[in-house]
C-alpha positions in Angstrom: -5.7 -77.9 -17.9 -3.1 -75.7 -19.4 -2.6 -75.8 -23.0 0.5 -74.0 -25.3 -0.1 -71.1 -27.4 1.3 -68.8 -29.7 1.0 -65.0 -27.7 -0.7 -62.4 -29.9 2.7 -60.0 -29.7 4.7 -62.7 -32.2 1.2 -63.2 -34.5 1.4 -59.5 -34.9 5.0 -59.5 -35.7 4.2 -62.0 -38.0 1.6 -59.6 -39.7 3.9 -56.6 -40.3 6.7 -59.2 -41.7 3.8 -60.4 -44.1 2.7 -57.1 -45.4 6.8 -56.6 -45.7 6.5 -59.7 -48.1 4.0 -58.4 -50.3 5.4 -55.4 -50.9 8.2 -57.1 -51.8 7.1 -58.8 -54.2 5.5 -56.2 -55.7 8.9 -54.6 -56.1 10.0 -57.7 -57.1 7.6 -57.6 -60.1 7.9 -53.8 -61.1 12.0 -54.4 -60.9 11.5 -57.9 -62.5 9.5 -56.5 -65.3 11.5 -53.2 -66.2 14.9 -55.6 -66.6 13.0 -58.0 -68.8 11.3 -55.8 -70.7 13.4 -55.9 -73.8 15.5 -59.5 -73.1 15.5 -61.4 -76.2 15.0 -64.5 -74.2 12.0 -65.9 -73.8 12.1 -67.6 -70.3 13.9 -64.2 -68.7 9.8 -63.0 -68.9 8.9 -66.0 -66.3 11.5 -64.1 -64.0 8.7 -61.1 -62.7 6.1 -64.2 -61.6 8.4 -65.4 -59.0 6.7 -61.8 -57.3 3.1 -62.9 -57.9 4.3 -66.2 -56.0 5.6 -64.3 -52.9 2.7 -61.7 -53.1 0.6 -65.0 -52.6 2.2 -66.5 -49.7 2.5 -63.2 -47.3 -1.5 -62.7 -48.0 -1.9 -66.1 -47.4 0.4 -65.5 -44.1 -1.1 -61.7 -43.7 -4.3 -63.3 -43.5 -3.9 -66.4 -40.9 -1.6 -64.1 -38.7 -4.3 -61.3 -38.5 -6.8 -64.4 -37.1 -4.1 -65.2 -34.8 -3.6 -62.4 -33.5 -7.1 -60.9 -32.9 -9.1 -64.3 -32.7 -10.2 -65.8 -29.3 -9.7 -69.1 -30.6 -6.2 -68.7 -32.1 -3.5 -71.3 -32.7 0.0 -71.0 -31.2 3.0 -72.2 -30.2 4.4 -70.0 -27.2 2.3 -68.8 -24.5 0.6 -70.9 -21.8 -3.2 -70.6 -21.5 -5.5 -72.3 -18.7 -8.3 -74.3 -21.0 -11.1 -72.4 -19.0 -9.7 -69.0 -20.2 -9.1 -70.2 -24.1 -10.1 -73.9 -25.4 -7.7 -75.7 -27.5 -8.6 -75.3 -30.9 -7.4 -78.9 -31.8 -9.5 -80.5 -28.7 -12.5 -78.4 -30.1 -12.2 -79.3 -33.7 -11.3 -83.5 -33.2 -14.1 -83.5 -30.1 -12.0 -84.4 -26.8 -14.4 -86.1 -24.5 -12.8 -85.9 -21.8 -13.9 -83.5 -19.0 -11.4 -81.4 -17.8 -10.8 -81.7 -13.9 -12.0 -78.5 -11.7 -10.2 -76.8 -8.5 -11.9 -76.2 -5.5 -12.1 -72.5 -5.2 -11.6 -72.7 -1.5 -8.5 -75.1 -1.3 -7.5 -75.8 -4.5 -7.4 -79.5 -4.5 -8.4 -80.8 -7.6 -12.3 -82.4 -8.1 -14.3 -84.1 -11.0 -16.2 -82.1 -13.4 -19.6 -84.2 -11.5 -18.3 -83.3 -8.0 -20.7 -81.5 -5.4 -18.3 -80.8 -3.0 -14.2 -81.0 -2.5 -13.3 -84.4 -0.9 -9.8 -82.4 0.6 -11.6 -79.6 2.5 -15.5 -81.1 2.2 -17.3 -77.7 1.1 -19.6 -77.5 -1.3 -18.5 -76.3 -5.2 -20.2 -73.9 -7.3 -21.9 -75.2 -10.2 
């Protein structure tokens, strides 16, 4: 059974543009902070936290693209992977009973996960 997910390629784009968000909000803050410094205005020194706030979200993001992009079980949205090469990390976490069907390595035809042998070509399958 095929099942859709995200290739590693855009998870690692998704990492650099993470790291990019951090380090803008750090030069967010350091900007935010040298502006403010002397406002006579008390809420103009909430301005710099919107950084800490951004710097909190891209390692958030930093963090769940890195898993996604070197994990074996990773969670995406773009490339097509057969279940026996990669499970679906849903399936695995809910508990989807249901056995996936098999292919006769000789023919190809489709047989039960408690099959012995292919009922299109009638040779025995390998455990």
């Amino acid at each position: 059974m095929k099942s859709i997910k995200p290739g590693r390629g855009p998870s690692m784009q998704g990492l650099f543009g993470s790291i990019a968000a951090v380090l803008f909000g750090i030069f967010w803050m350091v900007m935010a902070f040298s502006i403010t410094a002397d406002s006579p205005f008390p809420a103009a020194h909430f301005f710099p936290f919107f950084g800490l706030v951004v710097i909190a979200i891209g390692v958030f993001q930093a963090f769940y693209h890195y898993k996604n992009a070197t994990g074996k079980q990773r969670m995406s949205l773009l490339d097509i992977v057969d279940s026996e090469e990669e499970p679906d990390p849903l399936n695995v976490r809910f508990g989807s009973h249901k056995q996936p069907n098999k292919h006769c390595p000789h023919c190809g035809g489709h047989v039960q996960h408690n099959f012995q042998f292919c009922p299109r070509c009638g040779k025995a399958l390998l455990p």
